[in-house]
N, C-alpha and C positions, 0 to 999 in steps of 0.2 A: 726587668726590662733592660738594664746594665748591663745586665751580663749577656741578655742575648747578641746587645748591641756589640760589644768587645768580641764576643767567641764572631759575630758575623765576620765583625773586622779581621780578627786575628785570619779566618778564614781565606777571605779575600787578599789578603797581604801574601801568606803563604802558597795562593796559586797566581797572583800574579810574580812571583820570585819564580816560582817557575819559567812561569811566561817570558819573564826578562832573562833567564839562564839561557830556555832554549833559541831566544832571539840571538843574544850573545853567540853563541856554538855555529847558530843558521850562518850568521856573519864571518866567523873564523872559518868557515869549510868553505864559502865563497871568495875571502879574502885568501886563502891558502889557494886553491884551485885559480885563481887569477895572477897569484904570482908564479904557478907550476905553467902555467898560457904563454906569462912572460919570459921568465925564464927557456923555455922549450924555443919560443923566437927569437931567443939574444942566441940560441946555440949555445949554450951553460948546458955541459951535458954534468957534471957533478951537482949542479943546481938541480935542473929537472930530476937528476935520479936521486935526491937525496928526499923530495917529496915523495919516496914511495915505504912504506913500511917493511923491515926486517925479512919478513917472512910473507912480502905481498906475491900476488902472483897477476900477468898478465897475458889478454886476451886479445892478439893482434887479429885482425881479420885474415883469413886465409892462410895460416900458421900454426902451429904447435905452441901450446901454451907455454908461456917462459915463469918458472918457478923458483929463481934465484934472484936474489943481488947481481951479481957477475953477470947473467944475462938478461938481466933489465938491461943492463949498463950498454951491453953489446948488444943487443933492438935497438936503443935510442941511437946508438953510437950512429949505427945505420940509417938510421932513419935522418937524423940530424945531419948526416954529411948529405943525406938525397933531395931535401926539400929547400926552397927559397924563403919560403915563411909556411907559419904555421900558427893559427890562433884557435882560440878554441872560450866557449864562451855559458855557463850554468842559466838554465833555464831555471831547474827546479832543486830542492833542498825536502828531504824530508829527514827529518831528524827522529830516532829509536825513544823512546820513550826514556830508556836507561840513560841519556844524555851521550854515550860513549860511542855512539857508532850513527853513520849518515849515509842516507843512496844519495846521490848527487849527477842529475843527467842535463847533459847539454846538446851541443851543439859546436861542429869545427869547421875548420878553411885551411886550406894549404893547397900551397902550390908546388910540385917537384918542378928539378932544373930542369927538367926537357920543357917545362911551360904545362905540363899536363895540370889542371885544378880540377882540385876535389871539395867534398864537401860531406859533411855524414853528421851522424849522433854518436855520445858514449854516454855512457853510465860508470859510473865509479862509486865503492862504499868505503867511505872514512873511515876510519876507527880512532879515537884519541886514544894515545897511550904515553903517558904520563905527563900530562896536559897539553900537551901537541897534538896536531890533526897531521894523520898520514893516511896515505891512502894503501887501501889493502889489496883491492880488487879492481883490475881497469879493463875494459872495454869496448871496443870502437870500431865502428862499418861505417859505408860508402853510402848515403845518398842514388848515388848515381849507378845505372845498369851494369850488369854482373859484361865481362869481355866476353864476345861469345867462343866455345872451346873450337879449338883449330882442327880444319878435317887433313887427317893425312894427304898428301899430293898426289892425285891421279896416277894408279897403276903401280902404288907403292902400299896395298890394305894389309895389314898382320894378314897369314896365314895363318889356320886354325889345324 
């Protein structure tokens, strides 16, 4: 009866270590994504871009996917010189079983300078690599109604 008792135990020890790794990891990919929030509103564009991994790639809305360093840098650059603020906030965490990799979707706000506010969701997947949480994969839409497409000016249609 010892022994079942110990093997339960030992049982139960070794899946709550679990449970408390991946609680740990939940934390660090929120606590990471919350200072990539702040950073992006202080306008730290070497901050924001340096939460993103080596070889991440991102998924602007209405854009061509940017798949470098160099052009993260220059999306943000843009982006960070056109908005007044910009927060952005995790709803959910679900963490890979492997411990090494996270989807992580939220929730944003920002305002550009002409006053225009926006609002939408992203989703982003972490990946730790080499005990840091970076992010690999980001993307992010509008909330709000697509603009509707502009009709040519009366008396000026393509000819065919």
């Amino acid at each position: 009866m010892k022994t079942k008792s110990i093997l339960t135990f030992c049982i139960a020890l070794a899946f709550s270590g679990t449970a408390f790794a991946a609680g740990a990891d939940d934390k660090a990919v929120r606590d990471a994504d919350a200072a990539w929030s702040k950073a992006a509103g202080a306008k730290d564009l070497d901050k924001t871009v340096s939460f993103y991994a080596d070889d991440a790639i991102v998924l602007p809305p209405n854009e061509a996917a940017v798949t470098s360093k160099d052009g993260i840098r220059n999306l943000w650059k843009g982006f960070i010189d056109s908005v007044t603020d910009i927060t952005w906030k995790a709803t959910r965490v679900e963490m890979a079983k492997s411990g090494d990799m996270a989807c992580l979707t939220g929730t944003y706000e920002m305002t550009m300078k002409d006053g225009t506010k926006d609002h939408g969701k992203y989703c982003e997947v972490w990946e730790k690599k080499g005990g840091t949480w970076k992010c690999g994969t980001d993307i992010w839409n509008s909330d709000l109604p697509a603009a509707p497409a502009s009709s040519p000016a009366p008396g000026t249609a393509e000819k065919k």
